[in-house]
SERO-4910 file (N, C-alpha, C, O; in steps of 0.05 Angstrom, whole numbers):
BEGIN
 pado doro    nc1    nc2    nc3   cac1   cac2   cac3    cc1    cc2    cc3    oc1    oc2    oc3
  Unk    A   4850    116   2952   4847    137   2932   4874    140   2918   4894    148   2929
  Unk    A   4872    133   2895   4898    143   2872   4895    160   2854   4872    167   2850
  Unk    A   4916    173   2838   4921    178   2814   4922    166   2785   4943    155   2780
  Unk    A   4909    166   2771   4913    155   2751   4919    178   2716   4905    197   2708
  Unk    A   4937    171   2706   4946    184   2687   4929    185   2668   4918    165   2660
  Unk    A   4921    210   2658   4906    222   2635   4913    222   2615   4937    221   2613
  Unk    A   4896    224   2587   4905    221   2565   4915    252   2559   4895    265   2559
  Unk    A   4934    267   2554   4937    291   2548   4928    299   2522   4924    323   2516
  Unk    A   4927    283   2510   4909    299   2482   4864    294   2483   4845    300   2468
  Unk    A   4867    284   2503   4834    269   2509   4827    287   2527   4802    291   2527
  Unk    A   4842    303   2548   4819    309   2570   4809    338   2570   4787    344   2580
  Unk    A   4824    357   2559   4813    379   2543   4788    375   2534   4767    383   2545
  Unk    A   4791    360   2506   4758    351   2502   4737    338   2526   4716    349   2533
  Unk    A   4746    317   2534   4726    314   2562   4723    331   2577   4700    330   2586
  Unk    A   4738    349   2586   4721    369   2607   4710    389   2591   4695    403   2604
  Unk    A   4712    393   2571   4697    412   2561   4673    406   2562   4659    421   2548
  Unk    A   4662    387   2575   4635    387   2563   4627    363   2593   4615    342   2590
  Unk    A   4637    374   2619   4647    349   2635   4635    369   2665   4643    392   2667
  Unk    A   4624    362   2676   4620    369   2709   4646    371   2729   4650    388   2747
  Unk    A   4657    355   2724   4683    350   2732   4695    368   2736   4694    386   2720
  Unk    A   4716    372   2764   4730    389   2772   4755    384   2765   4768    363   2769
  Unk    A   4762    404   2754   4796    401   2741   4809    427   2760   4801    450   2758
  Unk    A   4831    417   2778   4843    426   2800   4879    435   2781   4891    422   2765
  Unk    A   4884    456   2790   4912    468   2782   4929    488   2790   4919    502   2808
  Unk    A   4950    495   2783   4962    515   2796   4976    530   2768   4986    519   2748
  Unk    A   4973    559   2775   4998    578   2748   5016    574   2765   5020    566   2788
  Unk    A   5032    588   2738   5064    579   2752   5068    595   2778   5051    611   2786
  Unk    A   5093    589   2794   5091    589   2820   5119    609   2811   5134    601   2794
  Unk    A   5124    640   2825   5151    652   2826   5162    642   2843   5156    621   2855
  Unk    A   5187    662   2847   5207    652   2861   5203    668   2883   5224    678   2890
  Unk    A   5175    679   2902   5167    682   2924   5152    671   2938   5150    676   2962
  Unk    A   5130    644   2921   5117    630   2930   5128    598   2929   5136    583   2911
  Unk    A   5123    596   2961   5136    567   2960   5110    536   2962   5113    513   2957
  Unk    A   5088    549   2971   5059    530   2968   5038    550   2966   5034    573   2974
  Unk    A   5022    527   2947   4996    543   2948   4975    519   2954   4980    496   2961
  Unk    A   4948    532   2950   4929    513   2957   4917    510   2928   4909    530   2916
  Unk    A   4916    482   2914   4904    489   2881   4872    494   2885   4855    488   2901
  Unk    A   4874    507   2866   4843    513   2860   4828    509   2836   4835    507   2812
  Unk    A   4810    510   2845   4786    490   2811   4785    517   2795   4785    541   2801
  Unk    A   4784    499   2763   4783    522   2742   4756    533   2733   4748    521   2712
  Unk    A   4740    550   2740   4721    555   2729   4712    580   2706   4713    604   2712
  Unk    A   4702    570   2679   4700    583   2657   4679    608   2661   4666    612   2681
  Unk    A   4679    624   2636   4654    641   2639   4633    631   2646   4617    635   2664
  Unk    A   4639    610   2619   4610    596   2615   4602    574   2629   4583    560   2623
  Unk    A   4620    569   2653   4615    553   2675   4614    526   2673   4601    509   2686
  Unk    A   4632    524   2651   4650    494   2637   4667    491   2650   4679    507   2664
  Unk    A   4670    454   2644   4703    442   2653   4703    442   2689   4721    433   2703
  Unk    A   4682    451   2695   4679    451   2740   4657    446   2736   4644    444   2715
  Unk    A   4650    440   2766   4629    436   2787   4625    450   2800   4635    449   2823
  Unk    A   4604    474   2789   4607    499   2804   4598    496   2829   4602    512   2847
  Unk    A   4582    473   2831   4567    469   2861   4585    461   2882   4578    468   2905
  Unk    A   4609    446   2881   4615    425   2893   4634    446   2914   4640    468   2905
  Unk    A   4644    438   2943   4654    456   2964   4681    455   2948   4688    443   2928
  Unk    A   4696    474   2966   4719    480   2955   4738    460   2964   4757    450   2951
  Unk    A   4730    455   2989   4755    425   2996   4736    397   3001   4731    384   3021
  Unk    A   4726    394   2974   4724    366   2963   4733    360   2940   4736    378   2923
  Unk    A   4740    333   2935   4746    332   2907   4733    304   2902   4736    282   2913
  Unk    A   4716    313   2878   4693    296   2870   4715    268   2861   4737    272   2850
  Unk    A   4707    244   2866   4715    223   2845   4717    229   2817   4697    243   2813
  Unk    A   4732    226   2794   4742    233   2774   4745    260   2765   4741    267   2742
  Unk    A   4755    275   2786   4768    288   2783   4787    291   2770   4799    270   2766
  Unk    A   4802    323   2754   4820    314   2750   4846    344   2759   4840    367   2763
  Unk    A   4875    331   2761   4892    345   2771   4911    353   2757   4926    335   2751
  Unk    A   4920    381   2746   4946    383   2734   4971    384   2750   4965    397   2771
  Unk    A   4988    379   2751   5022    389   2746   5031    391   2731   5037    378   2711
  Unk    A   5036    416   2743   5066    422   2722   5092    426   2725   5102    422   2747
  Unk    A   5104    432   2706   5135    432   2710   5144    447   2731   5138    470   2734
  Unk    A   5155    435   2744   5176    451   2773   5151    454   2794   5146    475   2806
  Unk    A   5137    432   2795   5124    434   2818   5108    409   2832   5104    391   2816
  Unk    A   5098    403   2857   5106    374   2868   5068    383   2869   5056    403   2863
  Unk    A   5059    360   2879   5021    358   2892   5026    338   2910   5041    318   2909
  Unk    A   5012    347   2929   4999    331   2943   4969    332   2947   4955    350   2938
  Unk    A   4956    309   2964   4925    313   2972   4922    308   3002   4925    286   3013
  Unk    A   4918    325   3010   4912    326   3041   4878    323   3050   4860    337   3042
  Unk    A   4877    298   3070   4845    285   3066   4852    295   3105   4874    289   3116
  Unk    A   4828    312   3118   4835    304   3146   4856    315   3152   4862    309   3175
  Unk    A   4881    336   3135   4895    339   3152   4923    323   3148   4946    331   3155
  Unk    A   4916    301   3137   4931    276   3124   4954    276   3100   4946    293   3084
  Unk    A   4969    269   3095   4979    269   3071   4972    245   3061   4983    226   3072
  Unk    A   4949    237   3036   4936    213   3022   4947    213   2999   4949    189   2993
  Unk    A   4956    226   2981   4977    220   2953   4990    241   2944   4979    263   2947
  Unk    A   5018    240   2931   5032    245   2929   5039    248   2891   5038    226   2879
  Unk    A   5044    265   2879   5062    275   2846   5070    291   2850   5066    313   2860
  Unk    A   5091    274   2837   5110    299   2829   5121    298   2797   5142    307   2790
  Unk    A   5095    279   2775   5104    284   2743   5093    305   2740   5081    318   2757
  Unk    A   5097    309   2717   5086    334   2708   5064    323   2685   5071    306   2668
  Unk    A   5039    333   2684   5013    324   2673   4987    320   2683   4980    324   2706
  Unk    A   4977    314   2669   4947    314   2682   4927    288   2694   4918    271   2679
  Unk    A   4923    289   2715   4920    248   2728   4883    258   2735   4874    281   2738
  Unk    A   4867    229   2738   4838    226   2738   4846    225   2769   4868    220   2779
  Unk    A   4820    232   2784   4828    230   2824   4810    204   2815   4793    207   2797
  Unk    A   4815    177   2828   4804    162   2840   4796    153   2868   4816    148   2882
  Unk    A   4777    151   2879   4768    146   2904   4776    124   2913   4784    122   2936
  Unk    A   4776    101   2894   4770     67   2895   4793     53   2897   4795     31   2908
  Unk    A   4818     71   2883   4842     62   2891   4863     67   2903   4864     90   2912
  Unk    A   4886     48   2906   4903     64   2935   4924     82   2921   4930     81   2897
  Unk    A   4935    102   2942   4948    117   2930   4963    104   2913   4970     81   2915
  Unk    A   4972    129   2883   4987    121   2869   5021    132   2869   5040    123   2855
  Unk    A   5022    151   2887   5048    150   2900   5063    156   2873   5080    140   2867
  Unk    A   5060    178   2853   5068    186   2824   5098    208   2840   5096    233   2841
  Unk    A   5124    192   2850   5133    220   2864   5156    229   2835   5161    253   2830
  Unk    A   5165    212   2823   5177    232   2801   5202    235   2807   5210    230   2830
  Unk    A   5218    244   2786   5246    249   2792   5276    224   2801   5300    230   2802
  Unk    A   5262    200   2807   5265    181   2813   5279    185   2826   5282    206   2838
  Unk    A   5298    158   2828   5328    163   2848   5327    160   2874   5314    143   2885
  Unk    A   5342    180   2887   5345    186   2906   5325    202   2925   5318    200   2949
  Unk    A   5318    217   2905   5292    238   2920   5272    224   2916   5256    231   2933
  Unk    A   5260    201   2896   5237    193   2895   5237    177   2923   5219    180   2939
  Unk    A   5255    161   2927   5254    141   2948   5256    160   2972   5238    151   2986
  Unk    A   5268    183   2988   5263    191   3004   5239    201   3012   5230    198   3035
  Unk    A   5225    218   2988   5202    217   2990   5183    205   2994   5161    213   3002
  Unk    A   5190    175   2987   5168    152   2983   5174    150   3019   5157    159   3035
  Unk    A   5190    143   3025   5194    143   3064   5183    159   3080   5170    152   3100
  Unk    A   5189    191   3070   5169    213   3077   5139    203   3088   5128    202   3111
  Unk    A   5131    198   3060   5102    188   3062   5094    163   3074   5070    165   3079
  Unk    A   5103    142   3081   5104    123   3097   5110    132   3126   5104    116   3144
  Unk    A   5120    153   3133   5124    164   3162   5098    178   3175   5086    174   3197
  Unk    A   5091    199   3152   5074    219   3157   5048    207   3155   5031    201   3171
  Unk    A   5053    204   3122   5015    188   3111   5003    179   3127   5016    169   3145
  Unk    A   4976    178   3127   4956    163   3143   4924    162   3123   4910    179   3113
  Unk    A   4924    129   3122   4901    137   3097   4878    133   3117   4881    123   3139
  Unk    A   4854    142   3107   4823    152   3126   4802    126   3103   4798    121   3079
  Unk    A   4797    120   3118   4780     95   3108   4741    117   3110   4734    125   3132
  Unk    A   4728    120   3092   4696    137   3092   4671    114   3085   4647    120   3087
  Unk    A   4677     95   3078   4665     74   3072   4644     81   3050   4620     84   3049
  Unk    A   4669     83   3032   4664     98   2997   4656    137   2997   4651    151   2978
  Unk    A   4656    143   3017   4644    173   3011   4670    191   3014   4690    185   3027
  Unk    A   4667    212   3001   4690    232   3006   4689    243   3034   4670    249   3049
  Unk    A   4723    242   3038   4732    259   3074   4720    288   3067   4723    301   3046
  Unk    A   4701    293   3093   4699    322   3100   4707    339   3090   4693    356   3080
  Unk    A   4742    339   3092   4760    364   3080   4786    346   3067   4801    330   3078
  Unk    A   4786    358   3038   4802    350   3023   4816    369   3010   4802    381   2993
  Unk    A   4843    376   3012   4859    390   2997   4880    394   2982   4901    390   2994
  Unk    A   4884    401   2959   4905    397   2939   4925    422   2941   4916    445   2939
  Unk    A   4950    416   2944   4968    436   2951   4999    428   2932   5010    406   2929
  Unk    A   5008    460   2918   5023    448   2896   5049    468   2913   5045    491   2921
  Unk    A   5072    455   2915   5099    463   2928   5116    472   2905   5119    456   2886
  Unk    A   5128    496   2904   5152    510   2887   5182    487   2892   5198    486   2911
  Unk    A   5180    473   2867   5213    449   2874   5223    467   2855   5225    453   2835
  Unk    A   5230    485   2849   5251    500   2830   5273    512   2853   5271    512   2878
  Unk    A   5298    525   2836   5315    532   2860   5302    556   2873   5287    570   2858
  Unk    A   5305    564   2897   5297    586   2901   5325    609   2911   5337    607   2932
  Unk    A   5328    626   2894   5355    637   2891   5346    660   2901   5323    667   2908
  Unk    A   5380    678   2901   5382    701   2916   5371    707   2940   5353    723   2942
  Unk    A   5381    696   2961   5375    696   2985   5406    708   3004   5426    695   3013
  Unk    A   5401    727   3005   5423    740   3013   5433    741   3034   5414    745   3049
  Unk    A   5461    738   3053   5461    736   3071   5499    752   3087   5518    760   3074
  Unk    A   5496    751   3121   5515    765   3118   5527    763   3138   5509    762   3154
  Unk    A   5549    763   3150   5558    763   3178   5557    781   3195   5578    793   3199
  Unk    A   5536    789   3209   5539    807   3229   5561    808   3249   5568    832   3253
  Unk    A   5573    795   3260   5601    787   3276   5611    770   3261   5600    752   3248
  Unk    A   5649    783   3267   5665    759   3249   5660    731   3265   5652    729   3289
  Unk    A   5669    702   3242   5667    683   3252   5697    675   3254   5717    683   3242
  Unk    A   5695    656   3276   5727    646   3278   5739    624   3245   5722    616   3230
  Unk    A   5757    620   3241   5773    610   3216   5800    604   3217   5818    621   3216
  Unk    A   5803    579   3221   5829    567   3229   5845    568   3203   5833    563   3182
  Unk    A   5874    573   3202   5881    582   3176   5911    556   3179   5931    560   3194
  Unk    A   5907    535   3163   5925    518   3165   5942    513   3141   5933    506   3119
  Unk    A   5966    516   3148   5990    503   3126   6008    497   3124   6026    510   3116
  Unk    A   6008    463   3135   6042    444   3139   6061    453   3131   6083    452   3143
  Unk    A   6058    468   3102   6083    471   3090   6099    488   3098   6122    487   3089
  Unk    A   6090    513   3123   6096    532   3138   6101    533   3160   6117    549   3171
  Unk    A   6084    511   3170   6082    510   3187   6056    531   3208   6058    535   3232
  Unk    A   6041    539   3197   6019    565   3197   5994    545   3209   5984    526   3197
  Unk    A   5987    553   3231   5965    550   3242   5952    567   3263   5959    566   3286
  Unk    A   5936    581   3255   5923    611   3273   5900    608   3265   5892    594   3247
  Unk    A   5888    622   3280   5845    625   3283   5855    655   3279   5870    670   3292
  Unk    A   5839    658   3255   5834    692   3250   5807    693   3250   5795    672   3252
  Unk    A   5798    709   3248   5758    729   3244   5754    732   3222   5772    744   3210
  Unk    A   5736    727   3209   5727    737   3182   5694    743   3176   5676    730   3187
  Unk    A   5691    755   3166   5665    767   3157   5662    761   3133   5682    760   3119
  Unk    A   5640    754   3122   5629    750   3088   5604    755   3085   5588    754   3104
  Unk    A   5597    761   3062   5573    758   3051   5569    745   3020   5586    737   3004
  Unk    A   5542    744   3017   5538    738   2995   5509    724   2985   5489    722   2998
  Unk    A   5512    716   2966   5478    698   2964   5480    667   2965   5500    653   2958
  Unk    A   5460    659   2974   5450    627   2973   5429    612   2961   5411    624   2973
  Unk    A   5419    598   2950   5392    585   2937   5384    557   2948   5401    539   2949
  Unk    A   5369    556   2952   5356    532   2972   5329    516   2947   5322    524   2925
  Unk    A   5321    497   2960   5298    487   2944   5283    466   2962   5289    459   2985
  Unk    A   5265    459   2950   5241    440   2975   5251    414   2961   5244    406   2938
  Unk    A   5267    402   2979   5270    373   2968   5261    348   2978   5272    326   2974
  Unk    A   5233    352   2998   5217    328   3004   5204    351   3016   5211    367   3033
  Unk    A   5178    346   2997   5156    372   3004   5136    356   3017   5118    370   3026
  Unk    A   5132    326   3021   5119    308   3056   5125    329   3077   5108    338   3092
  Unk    A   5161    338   3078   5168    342   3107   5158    374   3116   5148    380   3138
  Unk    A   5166    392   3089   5158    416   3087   5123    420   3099   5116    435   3118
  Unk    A   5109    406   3086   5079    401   3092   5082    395   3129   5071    409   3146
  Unk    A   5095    379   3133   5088    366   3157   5087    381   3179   5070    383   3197
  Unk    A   5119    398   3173   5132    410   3195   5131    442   3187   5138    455   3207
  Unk    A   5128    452   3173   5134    475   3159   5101    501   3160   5093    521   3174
  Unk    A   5093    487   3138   5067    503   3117   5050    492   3131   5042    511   3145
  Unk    A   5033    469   3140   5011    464   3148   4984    467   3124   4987    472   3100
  Unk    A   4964    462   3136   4941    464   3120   4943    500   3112   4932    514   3129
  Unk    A   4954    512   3095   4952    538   3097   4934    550   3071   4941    546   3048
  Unk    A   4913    563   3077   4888    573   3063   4894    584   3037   4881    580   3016
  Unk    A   4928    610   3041   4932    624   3007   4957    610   3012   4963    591   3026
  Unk    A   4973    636   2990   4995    622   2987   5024    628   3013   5026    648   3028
  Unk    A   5040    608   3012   5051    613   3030   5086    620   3016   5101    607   3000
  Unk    A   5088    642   3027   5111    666   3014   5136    652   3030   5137    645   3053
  Unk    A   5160    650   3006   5179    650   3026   5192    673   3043   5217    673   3047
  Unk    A   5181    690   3051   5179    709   3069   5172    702   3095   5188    710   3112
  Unk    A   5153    688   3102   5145    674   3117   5176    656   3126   5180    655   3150
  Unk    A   5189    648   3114   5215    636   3137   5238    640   3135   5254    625   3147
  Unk    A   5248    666   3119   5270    672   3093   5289    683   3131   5312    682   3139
  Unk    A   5269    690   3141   5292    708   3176   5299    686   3192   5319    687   3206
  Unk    A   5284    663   3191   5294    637   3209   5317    623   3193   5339    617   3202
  Unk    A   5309    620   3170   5335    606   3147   5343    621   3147   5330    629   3128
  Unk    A   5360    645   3153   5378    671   3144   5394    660   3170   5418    655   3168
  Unk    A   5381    656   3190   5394    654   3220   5406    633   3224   5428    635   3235
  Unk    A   5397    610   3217   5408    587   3224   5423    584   3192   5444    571   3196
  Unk    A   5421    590   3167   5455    594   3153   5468    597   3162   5487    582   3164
  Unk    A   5467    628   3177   5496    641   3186   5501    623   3209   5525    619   3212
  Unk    A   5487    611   3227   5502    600   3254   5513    569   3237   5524    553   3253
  Unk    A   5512    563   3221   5518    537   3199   5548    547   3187   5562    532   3174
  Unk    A   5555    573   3194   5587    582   3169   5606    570   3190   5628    562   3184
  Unk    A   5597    570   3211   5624    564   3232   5639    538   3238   5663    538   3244
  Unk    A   5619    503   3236   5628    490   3230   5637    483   3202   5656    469   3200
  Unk    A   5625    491   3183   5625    486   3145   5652    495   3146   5667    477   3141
  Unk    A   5663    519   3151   5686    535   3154   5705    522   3162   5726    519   3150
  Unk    A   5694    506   3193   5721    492   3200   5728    465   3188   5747    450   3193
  Unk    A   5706    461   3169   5706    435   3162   5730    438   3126   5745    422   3115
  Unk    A   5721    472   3118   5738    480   3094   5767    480   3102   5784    472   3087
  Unk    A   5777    492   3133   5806    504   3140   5817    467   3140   5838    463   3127
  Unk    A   5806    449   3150   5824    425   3144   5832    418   3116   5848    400   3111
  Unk    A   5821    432   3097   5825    430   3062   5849    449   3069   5863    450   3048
  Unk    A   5857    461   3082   5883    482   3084   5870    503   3071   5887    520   3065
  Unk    A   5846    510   3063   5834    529   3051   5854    554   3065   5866    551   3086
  Unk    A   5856    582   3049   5854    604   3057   5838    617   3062   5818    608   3051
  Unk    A   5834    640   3077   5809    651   3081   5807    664   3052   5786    656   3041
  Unk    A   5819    679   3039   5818    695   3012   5804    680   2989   5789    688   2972
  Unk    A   5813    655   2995   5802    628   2975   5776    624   2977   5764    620   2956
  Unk    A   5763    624   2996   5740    614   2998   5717    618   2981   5698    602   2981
  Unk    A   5719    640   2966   5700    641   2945   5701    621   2918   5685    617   2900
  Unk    A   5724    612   2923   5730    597   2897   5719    570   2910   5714    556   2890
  Unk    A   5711    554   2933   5705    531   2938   5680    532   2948   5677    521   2970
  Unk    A   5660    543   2938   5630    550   2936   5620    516   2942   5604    507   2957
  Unk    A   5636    506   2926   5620    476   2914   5623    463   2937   5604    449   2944
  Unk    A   5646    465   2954   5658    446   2982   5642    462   2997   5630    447   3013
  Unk    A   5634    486   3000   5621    490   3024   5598    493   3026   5589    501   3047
  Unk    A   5577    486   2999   5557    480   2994   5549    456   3011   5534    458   3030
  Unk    A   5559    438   3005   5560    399   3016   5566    409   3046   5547    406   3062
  Unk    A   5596    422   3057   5590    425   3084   5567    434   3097   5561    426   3120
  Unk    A   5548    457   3079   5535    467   3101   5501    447   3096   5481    444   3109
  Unk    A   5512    439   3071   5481    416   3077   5492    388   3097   5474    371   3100
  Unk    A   5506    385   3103   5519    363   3123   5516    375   3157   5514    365   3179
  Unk    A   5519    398   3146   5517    419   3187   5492    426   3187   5484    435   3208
  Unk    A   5468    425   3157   5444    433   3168   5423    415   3166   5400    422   3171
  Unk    A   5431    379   3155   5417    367   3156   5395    360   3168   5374    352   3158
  Unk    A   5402    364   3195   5386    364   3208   5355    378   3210   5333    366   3210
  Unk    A   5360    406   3213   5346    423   3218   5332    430   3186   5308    438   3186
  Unk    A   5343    427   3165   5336    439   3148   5320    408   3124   5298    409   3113
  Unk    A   5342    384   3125   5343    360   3121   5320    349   3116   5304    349   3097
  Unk    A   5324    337   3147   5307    319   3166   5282    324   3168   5262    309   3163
  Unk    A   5284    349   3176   5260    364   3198   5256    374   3170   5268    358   3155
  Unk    A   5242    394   3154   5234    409   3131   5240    409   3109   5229    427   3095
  Unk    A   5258    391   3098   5251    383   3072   5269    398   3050   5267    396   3025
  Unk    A   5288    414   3066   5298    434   3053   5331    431   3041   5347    419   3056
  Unk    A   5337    440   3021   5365    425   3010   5384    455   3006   5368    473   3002
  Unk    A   5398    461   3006   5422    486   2999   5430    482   2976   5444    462   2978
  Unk    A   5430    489   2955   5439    480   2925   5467    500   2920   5490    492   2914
  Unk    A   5462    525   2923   5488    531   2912   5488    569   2936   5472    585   2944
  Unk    A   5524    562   2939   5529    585   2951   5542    611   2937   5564    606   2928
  Unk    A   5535    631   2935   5563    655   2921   5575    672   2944   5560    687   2957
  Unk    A   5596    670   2949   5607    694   2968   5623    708   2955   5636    700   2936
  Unk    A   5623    738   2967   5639    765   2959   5661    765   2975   5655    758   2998
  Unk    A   5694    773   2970   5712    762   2975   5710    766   3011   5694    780   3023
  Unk    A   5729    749   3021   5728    753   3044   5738    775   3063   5757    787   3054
  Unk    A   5731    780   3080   5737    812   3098   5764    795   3121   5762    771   3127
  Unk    A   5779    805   3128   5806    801   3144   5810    828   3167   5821    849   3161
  Unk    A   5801    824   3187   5821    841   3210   5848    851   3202   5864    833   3193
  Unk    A   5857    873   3201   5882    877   3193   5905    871   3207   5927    872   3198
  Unk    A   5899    865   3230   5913    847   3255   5919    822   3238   5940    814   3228
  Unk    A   5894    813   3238   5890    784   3235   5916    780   3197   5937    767   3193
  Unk    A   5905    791   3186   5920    794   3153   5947    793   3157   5964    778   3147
  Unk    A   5951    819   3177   5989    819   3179   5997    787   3196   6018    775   3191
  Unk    A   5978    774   3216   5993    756   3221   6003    734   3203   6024    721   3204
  Unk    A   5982    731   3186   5989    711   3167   6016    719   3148   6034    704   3140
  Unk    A   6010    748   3143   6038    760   3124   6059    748   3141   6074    729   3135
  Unk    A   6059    760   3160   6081    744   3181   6100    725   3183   6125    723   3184
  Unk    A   6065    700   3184   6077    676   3182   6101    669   3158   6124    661   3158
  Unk    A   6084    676   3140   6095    665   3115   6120    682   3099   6129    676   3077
  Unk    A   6129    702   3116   6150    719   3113   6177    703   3125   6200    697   3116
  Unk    A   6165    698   3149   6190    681   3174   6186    650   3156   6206    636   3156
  Unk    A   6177    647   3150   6177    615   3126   6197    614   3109   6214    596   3107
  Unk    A   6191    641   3093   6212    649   3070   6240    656   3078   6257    662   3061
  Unk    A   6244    656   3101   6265    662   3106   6275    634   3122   6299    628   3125
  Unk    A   6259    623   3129   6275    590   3139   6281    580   3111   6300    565   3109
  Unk    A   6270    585   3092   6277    579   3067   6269    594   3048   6246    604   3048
  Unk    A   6292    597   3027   6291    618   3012   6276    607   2988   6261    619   2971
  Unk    A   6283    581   2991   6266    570   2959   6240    570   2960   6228    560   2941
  Unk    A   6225    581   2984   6192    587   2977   6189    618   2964   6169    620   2950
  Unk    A   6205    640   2966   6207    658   2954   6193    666   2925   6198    688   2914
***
């Protein structure tokens, strides 16, 4: 079973006047991260198949995407094909997936692996699987996700030129934006066959948790940049990459999930901790005056 690309100025007119199930999604906010698509049905009971179950999808069918958002078709439970253009494709029964993942590059090809891990195609010997379902994933950023240090984290504060090396405490907050960047893995491990839509509410307290336990190596990975703690808002971009490198794994690997961009509000300092560094760099200035 594949996709095949529609004429966009042709299929308007053909379903208007067509049995055919035309499957879609409205746009998706920035609280919904999957939904399940659903067939369009008119007043006048145009453009569908009002008869047909809700998780089948008749042969020539047809499917939209749209912008900032991925499809899949789940046969059995299965992941059986995969888009991610944006437009409108005929469902074919007869041929093999068409594997439309879009975006090329780097994410197309991971994705394309995705689906070679997970996929499993179901052989019916020409008839449609039992349960078939079309499910459209939010790939836009998903921003303002706020977050915060409940306990300071440790922060090695290094600088040859001083000679300054101390672990102080620091506290931060601020926002983060994440996005679904292999929505195979999301499906696999994540959302499941899920009936409405699935809110990022649903995992916003597990990702909140495992960010913050992610600041402590990213952090130590910034203090070898000789970063300051005060600085750190200014290297958003470096500790963006650190903390998708410390959450690969979990976030990666396993769910599909990418960190795009961090903002932090300046950093909080123990007043202990602040005077030592004054300290340091006082007794510096005085081994030499020309740092003054």
């Amino acid at each position: 079973m594949g996709l095949l690309r529609a004429g966009m100025g042709a299929v308007g007119g053909v379903l208007a006047d067509s049995w055919r199930e035309y499957f879609y999604c409205d746009s998706l906010d920035a609280n919904t991260l999957v939904v399940k698509g659903r067939k369009r049905v008119s007043a006048q009971g145009r453009s569908s198949n009002t008869h047909g179950e809700d998780n089948i999808i008749s042969n020539g069918s047809i499917i939209a995407v749209n912008e900032g958002q991925y499809m899949i078709i789940v046969e059995q439970g299965a992941v059986v094909e995969a888009c991610g253009e944006p437009g409108e494709f005929v469902f074919d029964s007869s041929t093999e997936p068409s594997l439309l993942f879009g975006e090329g590059g780097s994410l197309g090809e991971r994705i394309r692996a995705s689906f070679e891990r997970v996929g499993t195609r179901f052989s019916f010997g020409g008839d449609t699987g039992k349960d078939q379902r079309v499910y459209y994933f939010n790939t836009k950023e998903i921003v303002d996700n706020k977050f915060g240090t409940a306990t300071p984290i440790p922060f090695r504060v290094v600088d040859r030129n001083i000679g300054l090396d101390i672990d102080v405490s620091v506290r931060c907050n601020g926002v983060y934006s994440y996005k679904i960047s292999d929505p195979m893995l999301f499906y696999t491990h994540v959302c499941g066959n899920v009936e409405g839509d699935y809110k990022r509410s649903e995992i916003d307290s597990m990702l909140k948790t495992e960010f913050i336990s992610a600041l402590q190596p990213a952090f130590a990975r910034i203090s070898e940049l000789e970063v300051r703690p005060s600085a750190l808002p200014a290297h958003a971009e470096e500790l963006s990459t650190f903390m998708n490198e410390t959450l690969s794994r979990k976030w990666g690997e396993l769910r599909g999930l990418q960190v795009v961009s961090i903002a932090m509000n300046p950093i909080s300092l123990p007043e202990e901790d602040a005077e030592l560094i004054k300290q340091a760099q006082r007794t510096a200035m005085l081994r030499d005056p020309s740092m003054a």
